[in-house]
mmCIF file of the N, C-alpha and C atoms, coordinates in Angstrom:
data_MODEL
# 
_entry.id   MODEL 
# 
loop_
_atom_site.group_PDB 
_atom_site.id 
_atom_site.type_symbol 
_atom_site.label_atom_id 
_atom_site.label_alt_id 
_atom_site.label_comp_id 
_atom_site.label_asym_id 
_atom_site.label_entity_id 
_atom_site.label_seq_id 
_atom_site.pdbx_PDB_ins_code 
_atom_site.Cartn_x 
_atom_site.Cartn_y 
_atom_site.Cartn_z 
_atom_site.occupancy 
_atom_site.B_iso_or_equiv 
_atom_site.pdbx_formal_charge 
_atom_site.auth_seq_id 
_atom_site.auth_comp_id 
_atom_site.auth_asym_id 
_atom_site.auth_atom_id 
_atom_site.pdbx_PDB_model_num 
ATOM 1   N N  . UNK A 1 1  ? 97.320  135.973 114.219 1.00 0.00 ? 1  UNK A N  1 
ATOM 2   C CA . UNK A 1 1  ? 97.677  134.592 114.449 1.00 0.00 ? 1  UNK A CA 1 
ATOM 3   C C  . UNK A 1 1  ? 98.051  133.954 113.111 1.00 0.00 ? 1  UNK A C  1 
ATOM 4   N N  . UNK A 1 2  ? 99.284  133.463 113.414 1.00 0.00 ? 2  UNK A N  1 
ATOM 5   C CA . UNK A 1 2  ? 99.433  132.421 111.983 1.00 0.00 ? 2  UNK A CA 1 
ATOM 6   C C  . UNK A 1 2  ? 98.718  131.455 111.433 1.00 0.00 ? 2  UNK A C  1 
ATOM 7   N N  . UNK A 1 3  ? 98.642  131.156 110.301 1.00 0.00 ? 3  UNK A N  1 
ATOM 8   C CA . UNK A 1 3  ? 97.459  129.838 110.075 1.00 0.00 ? 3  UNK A CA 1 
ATOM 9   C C  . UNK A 1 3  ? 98.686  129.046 109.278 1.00 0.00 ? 3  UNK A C  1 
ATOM 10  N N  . UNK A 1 4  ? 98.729  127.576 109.604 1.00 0.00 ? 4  UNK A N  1 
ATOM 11  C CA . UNK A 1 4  ? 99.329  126.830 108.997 1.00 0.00 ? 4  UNK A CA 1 
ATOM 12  C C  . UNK A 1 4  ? 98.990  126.054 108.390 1.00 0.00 ? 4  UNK A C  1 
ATOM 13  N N  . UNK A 1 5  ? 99.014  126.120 107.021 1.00 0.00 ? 5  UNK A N  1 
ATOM 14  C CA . UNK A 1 5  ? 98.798  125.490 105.713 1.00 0.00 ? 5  UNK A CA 1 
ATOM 15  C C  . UNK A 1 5  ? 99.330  124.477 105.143 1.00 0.00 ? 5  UNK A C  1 
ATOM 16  N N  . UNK A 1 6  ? 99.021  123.891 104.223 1.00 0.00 ? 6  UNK A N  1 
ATOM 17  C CA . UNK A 1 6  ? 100.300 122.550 103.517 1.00 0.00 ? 6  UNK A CA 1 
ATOM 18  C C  . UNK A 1 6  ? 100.666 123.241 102.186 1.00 0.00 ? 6  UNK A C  1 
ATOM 19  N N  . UNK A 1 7  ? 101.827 122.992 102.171 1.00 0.00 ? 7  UNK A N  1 
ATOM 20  C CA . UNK A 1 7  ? 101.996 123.706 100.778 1.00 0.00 ? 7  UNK A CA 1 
ATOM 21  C C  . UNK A 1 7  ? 101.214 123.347 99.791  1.00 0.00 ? 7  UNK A C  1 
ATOM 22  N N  . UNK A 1 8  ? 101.034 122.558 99.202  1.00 0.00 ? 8  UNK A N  1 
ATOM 23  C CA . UNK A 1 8  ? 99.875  121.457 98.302  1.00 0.00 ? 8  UNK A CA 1 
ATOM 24  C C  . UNK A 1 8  ? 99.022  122.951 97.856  1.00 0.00 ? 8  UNK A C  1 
ATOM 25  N N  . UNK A 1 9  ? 98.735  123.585 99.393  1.00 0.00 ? 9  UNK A N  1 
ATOM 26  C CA . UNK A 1 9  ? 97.285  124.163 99.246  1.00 0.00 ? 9  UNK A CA 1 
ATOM 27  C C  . UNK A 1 9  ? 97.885  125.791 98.358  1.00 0.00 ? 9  UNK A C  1 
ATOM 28  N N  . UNK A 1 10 ? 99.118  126.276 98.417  1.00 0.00 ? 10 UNK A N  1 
ATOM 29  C CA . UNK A 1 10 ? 99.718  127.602 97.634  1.00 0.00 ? 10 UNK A CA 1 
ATOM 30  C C  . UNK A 1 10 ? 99.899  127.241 96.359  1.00 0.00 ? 10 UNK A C  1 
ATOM 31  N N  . UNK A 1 11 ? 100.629 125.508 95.946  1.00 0.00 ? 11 UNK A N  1 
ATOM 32  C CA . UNK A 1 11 ? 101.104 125.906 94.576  1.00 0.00 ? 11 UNK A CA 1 
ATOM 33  C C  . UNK A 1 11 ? 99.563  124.875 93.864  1.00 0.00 ? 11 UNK A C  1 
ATOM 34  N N  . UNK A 1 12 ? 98.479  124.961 94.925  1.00 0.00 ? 12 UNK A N  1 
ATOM 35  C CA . UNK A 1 12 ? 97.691  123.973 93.975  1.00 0.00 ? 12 UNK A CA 1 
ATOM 36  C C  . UNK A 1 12 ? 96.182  125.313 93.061  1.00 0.00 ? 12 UNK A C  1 
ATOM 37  N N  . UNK A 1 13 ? 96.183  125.713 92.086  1.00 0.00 ? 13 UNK A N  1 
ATOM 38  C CA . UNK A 1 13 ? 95.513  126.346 91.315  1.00 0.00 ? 13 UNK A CA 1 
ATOM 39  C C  . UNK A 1 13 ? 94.206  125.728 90.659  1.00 0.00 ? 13 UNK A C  1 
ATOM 40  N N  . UNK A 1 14 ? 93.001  126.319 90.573  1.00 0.00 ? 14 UNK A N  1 
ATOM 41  C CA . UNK A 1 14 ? 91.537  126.075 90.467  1.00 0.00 ? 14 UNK A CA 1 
ATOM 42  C C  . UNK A 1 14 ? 91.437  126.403 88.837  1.00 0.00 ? 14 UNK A C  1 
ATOM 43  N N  . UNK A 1 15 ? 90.803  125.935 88.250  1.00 0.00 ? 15 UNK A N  1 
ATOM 44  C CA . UNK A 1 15 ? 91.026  126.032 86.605  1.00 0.00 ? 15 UNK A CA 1 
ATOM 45  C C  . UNK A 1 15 ? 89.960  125.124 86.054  1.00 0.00 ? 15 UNK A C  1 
ATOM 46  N N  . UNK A 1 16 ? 88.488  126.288 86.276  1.00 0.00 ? 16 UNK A N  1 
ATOM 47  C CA . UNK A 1 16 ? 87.140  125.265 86.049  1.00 0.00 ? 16 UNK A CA 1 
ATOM 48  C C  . UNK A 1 16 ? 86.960  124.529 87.560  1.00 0.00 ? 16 UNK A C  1 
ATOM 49  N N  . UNK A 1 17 ? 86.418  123.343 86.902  1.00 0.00 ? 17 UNK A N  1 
ATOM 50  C CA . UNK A 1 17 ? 86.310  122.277 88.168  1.00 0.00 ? 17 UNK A CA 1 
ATOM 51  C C  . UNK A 1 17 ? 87.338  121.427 88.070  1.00 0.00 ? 17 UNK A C  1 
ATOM 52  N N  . UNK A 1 18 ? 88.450  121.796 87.943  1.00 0.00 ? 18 UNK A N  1 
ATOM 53  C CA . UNK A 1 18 ? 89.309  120.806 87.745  1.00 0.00 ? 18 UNK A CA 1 
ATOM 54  C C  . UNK A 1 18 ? 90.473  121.745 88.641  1.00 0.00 ? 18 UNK A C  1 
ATOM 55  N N  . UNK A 1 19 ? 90.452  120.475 89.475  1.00 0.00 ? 19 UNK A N  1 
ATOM 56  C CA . UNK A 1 19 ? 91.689  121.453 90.915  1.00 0.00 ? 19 UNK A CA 1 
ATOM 57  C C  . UNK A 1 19 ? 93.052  120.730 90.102  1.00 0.00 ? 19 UNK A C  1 
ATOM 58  N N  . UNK A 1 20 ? 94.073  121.965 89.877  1.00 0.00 ? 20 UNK A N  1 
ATOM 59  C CA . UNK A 1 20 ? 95.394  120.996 89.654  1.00 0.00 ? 20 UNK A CA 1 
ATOM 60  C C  . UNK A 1 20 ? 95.941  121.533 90.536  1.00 0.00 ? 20 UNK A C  1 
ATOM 61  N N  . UNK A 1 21 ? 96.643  120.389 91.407  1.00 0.00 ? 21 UNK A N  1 
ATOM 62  C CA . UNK A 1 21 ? 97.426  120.282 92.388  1.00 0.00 ? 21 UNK A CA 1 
ATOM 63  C C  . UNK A 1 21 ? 99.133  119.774 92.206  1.00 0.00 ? 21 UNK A C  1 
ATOM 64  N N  . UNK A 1 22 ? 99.648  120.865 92.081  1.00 0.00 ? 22 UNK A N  1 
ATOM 65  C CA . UNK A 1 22 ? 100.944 120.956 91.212  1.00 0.00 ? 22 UNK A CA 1 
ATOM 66  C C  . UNK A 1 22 ? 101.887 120.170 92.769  1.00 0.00 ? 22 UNK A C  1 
ATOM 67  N N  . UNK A 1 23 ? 101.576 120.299 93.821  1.00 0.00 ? 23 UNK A N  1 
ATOM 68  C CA . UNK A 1 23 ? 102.291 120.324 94.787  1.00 0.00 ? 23 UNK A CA 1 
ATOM 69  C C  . UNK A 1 23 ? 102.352 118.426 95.161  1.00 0.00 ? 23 UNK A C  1 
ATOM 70  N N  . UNK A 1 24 ? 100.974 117.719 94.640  1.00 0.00 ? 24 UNK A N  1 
ATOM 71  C CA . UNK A 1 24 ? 101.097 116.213 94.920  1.00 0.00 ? 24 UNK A CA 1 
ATOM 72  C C  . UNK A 1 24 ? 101.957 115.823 93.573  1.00 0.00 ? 24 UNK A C  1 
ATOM 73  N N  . UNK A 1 25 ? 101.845 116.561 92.140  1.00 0.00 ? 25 UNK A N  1 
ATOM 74  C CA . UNK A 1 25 ? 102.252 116.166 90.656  1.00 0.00 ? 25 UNK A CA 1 
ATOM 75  C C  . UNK A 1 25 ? 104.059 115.927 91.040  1.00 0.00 ? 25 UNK A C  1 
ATOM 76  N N  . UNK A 1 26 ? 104.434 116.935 92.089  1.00 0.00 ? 26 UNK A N  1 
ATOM 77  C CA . UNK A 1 26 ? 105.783 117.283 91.840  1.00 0.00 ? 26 UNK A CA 1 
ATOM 78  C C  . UNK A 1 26 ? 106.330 116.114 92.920  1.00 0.00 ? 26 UNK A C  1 
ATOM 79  N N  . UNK A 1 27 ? 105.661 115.716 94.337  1.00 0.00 ? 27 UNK A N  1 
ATOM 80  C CA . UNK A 1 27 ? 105.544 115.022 95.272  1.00 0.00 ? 27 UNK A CA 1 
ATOM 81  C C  . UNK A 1 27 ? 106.016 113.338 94.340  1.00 0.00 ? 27 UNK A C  1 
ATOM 82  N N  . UNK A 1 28 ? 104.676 113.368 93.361  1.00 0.00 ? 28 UNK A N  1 
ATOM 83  C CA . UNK A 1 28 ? 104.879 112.456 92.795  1.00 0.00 ? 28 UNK A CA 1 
ATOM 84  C C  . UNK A 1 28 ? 105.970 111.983 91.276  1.00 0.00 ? 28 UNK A C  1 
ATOM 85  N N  . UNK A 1 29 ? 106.069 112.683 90.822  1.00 0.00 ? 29 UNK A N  1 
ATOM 86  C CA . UNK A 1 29 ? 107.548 112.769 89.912  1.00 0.00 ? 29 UNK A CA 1 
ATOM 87  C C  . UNK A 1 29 ? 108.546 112.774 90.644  1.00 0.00 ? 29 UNK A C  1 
ATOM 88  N N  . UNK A 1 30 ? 108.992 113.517 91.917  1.00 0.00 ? 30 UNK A N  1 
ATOM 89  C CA . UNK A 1 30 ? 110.457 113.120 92.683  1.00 0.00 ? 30 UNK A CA 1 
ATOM 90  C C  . UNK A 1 30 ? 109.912 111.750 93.161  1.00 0.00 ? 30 UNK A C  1 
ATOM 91  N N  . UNK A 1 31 ? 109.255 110.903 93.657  1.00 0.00 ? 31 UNK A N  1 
ATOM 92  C CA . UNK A 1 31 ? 108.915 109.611 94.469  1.00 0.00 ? 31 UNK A CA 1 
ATOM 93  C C  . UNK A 1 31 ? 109.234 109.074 92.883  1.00 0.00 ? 31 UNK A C  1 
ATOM 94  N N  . UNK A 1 32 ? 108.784 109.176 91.725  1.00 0.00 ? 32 UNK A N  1 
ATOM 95  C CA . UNK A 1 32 ? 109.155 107.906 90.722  1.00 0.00 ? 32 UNK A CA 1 
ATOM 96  C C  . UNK A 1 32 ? 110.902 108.452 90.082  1.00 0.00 ? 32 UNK A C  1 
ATOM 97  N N  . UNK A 1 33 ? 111.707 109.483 90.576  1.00 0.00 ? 33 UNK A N  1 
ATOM 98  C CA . UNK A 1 33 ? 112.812 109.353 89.998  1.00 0.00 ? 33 UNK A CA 1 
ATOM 99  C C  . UNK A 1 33 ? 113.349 108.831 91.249  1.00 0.00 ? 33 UNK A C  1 
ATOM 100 N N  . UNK A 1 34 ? 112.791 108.698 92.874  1.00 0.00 ? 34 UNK A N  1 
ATOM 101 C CA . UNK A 1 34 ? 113.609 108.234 93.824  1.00 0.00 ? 34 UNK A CA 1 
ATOM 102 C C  . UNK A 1 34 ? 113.753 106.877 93.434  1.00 0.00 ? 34 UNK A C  1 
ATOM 103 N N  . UNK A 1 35 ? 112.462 106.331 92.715  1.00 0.00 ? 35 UNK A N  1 
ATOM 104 C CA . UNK A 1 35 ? 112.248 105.028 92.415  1.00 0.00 ? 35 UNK A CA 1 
ATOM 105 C C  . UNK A 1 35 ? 113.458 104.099 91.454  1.00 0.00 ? 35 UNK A C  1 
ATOM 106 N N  . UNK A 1 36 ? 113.041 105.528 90.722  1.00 0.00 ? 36 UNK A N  1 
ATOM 107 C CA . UNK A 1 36 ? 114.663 104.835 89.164  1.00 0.00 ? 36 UNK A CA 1 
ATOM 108 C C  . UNK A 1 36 ? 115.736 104.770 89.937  1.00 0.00 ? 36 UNK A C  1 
ATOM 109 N N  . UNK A 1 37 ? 116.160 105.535 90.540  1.00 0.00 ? 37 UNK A N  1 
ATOM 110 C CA . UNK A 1 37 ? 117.309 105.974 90.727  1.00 0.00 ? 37 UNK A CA 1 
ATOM 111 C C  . UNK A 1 37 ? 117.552 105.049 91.967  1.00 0.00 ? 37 UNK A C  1 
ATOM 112 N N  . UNK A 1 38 ? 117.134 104.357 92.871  1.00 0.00 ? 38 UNK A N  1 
ATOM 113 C CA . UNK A 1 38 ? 117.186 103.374 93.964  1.00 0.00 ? 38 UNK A CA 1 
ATOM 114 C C  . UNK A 1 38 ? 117.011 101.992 93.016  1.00 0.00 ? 38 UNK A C  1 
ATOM 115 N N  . UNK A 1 39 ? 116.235 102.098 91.874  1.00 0.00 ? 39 UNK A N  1 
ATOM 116 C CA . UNK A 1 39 ? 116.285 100.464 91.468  1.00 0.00 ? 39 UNK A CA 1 
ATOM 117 C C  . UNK A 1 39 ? 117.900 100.262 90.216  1.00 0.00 ? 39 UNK A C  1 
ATOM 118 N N  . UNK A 1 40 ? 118.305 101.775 89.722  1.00 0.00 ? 40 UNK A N  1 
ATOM 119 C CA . UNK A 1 40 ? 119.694 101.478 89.310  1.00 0.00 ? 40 UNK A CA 1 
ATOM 120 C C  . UNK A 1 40 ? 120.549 101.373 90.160  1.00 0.00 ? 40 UNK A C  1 
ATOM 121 N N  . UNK A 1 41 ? 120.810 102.000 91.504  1.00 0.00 ? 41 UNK A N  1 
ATOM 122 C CA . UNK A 1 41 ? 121.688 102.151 92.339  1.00 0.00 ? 41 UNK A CA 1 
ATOM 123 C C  . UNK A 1 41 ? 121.702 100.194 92.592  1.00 0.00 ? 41 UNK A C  1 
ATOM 124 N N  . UNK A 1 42 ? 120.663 99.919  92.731  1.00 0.00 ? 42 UNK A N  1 
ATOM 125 C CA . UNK A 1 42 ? 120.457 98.666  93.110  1.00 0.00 ? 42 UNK A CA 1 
ATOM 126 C C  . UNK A 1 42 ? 121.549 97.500  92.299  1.00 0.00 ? 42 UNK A C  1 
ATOM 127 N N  . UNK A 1 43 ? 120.836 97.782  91.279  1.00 0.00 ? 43 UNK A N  1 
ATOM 128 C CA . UNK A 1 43 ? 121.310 96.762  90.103  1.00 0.00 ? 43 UNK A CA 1 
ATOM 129 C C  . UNK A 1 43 ? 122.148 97.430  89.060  1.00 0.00 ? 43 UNK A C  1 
ATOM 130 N N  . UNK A 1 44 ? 123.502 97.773  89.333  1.00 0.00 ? 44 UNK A N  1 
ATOM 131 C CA . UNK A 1 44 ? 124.311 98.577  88.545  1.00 0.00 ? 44 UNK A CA 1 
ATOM 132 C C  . UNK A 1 44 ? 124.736 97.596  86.904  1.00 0.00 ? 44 UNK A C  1 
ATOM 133 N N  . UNK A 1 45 ? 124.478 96.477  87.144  1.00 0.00 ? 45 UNK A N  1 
ATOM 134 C CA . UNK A 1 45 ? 124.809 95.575  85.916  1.00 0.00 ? 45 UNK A CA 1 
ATOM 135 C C  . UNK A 1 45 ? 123.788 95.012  85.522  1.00 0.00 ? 45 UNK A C  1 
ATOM 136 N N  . UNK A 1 46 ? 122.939 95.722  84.488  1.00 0.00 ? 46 UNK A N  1 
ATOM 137 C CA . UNK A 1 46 ? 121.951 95.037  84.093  1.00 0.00 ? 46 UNK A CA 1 
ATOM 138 C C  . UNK A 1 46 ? 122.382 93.305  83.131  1.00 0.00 ? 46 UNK A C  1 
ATOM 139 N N  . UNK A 1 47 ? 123.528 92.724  82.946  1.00 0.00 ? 47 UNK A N  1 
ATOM 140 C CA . UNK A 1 47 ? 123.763 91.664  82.042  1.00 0.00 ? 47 UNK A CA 1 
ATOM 141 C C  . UNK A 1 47 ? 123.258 90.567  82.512  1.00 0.00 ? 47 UNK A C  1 
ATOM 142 N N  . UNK A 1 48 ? 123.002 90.730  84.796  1.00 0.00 ? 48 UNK A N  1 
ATOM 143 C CA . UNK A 1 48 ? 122.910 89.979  84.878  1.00 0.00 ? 48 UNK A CA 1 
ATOM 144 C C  . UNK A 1 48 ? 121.363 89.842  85.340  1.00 0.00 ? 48 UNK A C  1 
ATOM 145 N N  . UNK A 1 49 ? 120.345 91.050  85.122  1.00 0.00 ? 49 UNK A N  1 
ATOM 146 C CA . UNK A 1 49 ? 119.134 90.974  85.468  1.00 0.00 ? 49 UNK A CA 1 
ATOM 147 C C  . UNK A 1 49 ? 118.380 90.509  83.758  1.00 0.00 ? 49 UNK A C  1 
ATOM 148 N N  . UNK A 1 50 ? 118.298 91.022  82.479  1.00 0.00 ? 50 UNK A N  1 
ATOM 149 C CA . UNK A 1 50 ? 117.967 90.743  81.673  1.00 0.00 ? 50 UNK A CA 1 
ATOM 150 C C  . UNK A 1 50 ? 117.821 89.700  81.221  1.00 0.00 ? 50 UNK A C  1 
ATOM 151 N N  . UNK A 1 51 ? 118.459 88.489  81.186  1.00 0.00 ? 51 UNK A N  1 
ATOM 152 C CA . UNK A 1 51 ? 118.141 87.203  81.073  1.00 0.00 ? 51 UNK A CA 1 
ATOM 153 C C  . UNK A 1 51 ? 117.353 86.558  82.106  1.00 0.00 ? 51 UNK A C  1 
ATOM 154 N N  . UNK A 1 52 ? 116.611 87.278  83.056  1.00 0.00 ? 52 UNK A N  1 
ATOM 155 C CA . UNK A 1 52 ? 115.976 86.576  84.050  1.00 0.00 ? 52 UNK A CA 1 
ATOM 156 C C  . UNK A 1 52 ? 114.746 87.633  83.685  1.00 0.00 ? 52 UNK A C  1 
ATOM 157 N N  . UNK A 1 53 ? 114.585 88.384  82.813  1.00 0.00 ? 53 UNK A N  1 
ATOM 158 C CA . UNK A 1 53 ? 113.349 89.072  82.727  1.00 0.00 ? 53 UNK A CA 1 
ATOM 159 C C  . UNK A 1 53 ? 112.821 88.346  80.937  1.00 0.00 ? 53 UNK A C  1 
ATOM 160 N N  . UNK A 1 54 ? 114.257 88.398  80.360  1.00 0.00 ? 54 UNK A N  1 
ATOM 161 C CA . UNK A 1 54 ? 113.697 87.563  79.232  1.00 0.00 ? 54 UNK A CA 1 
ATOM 162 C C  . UNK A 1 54 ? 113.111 86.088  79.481  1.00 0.00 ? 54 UNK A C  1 
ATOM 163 N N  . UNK A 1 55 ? 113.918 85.316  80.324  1.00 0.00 ? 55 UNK A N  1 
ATOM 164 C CA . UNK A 1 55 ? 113.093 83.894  80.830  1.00 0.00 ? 55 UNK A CA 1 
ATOM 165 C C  . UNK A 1 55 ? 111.901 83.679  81.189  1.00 0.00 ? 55 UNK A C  1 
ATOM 166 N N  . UNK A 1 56 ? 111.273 84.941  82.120  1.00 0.00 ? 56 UNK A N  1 
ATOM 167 C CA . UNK A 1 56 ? 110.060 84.682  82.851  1.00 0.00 ? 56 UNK A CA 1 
ATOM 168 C C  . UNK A 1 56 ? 108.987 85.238  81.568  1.00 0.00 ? 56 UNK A C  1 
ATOM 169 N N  . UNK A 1 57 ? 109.381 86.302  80.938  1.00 0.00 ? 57 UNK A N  1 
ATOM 170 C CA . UNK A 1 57 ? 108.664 86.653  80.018  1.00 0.00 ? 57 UNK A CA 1 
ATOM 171 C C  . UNK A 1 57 ? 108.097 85.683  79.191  1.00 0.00 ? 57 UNK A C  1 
ATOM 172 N N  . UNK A 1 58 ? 109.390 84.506  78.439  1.00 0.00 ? 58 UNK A N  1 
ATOM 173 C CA . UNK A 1 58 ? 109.063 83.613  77.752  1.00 0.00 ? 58 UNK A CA 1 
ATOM 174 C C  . UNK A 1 58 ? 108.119 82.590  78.343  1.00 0.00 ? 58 UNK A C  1 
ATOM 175 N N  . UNK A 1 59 ? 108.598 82.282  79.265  1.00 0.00 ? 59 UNK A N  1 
ATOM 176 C CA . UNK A 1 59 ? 107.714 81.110  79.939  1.00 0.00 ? 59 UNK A CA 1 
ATOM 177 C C  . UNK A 1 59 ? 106.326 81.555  80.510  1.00 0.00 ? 59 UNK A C  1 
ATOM 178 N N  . UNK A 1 60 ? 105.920 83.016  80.188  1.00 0.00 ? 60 UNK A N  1 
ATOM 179 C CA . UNK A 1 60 ? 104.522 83.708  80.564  1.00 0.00 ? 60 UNK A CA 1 
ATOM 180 C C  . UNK A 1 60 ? 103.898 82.927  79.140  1.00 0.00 ? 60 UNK A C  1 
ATOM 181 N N  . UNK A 1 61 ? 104.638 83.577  77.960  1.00 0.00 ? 61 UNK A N  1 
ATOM 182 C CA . UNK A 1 61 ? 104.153 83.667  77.054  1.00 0.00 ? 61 UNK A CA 1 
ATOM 183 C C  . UNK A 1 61 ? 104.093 81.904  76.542  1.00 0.00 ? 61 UNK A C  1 
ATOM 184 N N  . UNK A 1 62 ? 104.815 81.082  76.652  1.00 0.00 ? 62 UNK A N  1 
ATOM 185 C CA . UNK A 1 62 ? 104.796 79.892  76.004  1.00 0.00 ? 62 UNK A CA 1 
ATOM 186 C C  . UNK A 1 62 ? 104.170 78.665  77.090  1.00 0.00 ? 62 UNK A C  1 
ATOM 187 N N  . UNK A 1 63 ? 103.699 79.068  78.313  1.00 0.00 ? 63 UNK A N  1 
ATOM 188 C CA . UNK A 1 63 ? 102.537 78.444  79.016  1.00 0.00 ? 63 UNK A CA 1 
ATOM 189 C C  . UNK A 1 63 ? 101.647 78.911  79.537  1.00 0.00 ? 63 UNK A C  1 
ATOM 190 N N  . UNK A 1 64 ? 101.860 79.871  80.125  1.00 0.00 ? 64 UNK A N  1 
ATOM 191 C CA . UNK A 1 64 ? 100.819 80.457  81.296  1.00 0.00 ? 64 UNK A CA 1 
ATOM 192 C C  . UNK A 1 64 ? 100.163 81.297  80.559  1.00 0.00 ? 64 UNK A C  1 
ATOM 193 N N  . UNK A 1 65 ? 100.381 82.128  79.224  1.00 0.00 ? 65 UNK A N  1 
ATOM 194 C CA . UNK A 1 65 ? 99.199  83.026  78.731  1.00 0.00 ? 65 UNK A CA 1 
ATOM 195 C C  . UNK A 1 65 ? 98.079  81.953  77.991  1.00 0.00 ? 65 UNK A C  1 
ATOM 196 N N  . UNK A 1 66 ? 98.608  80.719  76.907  1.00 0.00 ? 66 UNK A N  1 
ATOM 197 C CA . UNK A 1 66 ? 98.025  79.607  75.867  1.00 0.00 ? 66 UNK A CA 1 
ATOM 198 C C  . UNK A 1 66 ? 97.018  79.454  77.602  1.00 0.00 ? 66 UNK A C  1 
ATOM 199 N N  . UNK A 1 67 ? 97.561  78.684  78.589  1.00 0.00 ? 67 UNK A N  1 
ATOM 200 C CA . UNK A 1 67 ? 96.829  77.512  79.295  1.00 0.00 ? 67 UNK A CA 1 
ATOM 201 C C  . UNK A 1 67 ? 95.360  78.740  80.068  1.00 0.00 ? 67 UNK A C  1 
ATOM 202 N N  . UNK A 1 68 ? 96.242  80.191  80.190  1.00 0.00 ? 68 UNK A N  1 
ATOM 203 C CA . UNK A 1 68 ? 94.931  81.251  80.512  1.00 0.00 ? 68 UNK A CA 1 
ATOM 204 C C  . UNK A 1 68 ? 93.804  81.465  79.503  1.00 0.00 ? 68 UNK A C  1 
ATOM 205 N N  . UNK A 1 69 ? 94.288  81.631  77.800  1.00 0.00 ? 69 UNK A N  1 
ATOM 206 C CA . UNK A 1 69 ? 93.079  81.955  77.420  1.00 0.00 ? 69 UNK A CA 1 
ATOM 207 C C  . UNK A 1 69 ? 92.435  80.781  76.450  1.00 0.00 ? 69 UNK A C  1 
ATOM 208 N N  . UNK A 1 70 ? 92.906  79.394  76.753  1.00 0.00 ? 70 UNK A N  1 
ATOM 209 C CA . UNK A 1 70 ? 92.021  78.042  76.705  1.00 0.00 ? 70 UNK A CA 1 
ATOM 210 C C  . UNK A 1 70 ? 90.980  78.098  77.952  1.00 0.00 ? 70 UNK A C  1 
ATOM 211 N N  . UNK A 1 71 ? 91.384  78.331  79.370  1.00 0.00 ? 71 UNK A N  1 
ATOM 212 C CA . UNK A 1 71 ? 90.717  78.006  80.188  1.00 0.00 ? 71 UNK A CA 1 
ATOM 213 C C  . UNK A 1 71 ? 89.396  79.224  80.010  1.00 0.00 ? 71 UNK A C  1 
ATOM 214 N N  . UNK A 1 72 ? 89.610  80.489  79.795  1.00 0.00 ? 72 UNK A N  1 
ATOM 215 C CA . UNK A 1 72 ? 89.042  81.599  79.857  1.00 0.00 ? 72 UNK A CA 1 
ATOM 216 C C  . UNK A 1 72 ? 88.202  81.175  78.473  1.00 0.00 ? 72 UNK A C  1 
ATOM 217 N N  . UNK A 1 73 ? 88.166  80.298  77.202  1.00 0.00 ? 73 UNK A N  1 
ATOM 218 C CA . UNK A 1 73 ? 87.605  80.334  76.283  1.00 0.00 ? 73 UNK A CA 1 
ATOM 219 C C  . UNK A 1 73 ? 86.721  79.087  76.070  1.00 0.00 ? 73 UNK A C  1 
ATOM 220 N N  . UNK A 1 74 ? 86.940  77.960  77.105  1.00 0.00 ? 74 UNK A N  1 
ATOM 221 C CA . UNK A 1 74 ? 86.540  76.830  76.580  1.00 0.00 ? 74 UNK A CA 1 
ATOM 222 C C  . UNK A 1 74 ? 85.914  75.918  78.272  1.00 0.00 ? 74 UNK A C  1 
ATOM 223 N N  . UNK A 1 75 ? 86.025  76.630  78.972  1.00 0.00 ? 75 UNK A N  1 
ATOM 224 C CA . UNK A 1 75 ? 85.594  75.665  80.510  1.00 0.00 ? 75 UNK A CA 1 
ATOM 225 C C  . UNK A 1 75 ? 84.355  76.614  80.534  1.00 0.00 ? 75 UNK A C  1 
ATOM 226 N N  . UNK A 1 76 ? 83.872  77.691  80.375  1.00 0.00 ? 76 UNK A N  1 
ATOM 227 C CA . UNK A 1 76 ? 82.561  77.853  80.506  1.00 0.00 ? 76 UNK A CA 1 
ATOM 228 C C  . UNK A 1 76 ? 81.284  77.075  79.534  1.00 0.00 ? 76 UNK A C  1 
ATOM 229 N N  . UNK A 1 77 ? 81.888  76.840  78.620  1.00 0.00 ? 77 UNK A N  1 
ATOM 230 C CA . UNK A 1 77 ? 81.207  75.337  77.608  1.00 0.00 ? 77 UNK A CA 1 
ATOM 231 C C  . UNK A 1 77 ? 81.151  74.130  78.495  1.00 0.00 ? 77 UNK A C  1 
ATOM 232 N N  . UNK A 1 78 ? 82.510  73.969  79.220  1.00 0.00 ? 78 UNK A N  1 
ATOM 233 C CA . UNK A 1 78 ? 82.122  72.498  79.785  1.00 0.00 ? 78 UNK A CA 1 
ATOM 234 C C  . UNK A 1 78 ? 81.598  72.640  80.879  1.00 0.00 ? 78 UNK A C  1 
ATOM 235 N N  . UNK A 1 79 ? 81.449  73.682  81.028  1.00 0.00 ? 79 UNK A N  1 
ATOM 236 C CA . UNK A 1 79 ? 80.257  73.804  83.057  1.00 0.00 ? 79 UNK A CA 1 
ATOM 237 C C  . UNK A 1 79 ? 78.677  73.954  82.640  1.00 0.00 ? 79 UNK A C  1 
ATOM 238 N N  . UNK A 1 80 ? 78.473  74.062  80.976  1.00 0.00 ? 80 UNK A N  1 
ATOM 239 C CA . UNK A 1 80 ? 77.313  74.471  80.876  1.00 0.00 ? 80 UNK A CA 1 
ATOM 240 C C  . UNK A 1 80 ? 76.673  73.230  80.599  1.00 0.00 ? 80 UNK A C  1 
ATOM 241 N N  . UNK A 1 81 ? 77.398  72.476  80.234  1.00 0.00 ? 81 UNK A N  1 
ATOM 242 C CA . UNK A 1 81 ? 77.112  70.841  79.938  1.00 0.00 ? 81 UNK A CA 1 
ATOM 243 C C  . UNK A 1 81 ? 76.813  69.926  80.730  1.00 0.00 ? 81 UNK A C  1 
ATOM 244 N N  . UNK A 1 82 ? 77.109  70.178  81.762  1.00 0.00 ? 82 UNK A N  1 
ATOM 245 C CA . UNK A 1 82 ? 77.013  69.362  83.325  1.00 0.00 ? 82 UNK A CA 1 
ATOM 246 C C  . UNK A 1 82 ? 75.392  69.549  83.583  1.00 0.00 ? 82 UNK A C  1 
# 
C-alpha cells in the first residue's frame, strides 16, 4: 500500500535537535520573491511612490515619534502625583 507523505517530510533533514525543514525554507523564499515581484509588477514607477514614503516618514519622525517618547517619558510622573 502506498503511504502518502508531504514533501516537507523527504527534503526536511534531522541534525541534532534541530529539525531543518528545507521544504517550508524554500515554500517560504518563493512566497517572499512572489511578494517582490507582485509589489513591482504593481508599482512599475517608483517616482511616484517615494515621495509619499518620504512624507509619512517625515511626519513620523517630526510629530508622532517627539509626542510618543514625551508621553512614554513624562505622564507616568504626572499619574504618580495625583
Amino acid at each position: 500500500m502506498l503511504k502518502i507523505v508531504h514533501c516537507s517530510q523527504y527534503l526536511s533533514k534531522r541534525k541534532g535537535d534541530i529539525a531543518l525543514d528545507y521544504g517550508s525554507l524554500a515554500f517560504e523564499s518563493c512566497a517572499q520573491i512572489a511578494i517582490a515581484m507582485g509589489i513591482a509588477i504593481a508599482i512599475p514607477n517608483l517616482n511616484d511612490i517615494i515621495p509619499l514614503v518620504g512624507v509619512t516618514a517625515g511626519m513620523l519622525l517630526a510629530f508622532v515619534y517627539p509626542a510618543l517618547i514625551d508621553m512614554f517619558t513624562f505622564i507616568p510622573m504626572g499619574f504618580s502625583r495625583i
